[in-house]
Phi, psi and omega in degrees: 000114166278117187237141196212136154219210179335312184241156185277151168223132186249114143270335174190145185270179166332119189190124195249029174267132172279354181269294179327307193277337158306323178292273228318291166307349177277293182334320213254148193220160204267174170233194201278302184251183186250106134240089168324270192320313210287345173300294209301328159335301171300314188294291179310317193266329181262338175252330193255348181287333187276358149330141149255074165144273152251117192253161169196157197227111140283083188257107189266141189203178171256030179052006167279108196257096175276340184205065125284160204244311211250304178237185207239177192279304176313289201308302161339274169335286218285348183265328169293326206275302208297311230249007189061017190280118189277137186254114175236122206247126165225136229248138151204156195262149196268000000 
């Protein structure tokens, strides 16, 4: 479970106890700017490529990426597609 405005927040790695990912998911709150790419970035290259088989990112957002520094919407695509990773983005209005 991942949380991203201004900072990336890692709350619980990979862990299938469901009282863990519910703290976690509690824990996390949204702030003023986004950086989207650069989580899903973070997320894909340190947690899910050393992975081995089927991976996926349920991301949730209001899909506006306001302030990443390292990476862009193009850059974003071309590492999901390279890295096979499934995305499933669900949008909520702020």
């Amino acid at each position: 479970v991942v949380s991203f405005d201004s900072k990336i927040r890692v709350h619980s790695d990979f862990t299938s106890d469901r009282d863990q990912l519910r703290s976690a998911i509690l824990e996390t709150r949204n702030g003023g700017s986004t950086r989207l790419y650069d989580a899903v970035q973070e997320v894909i290259t340190k947690y899910l490529n050393p992975i081995q088989g089927r991976k996926a990112i349920v991301l949730y957002t209001d899909g506006v990426d306001t302030s990443s520094h390292r990476a862009t919407d193009r850059s974003t695509l071309e590492l999901v597609e390279e890295s096979d990773v499934l995305v499933f983005p669900i949008e909520y209005e702020r």
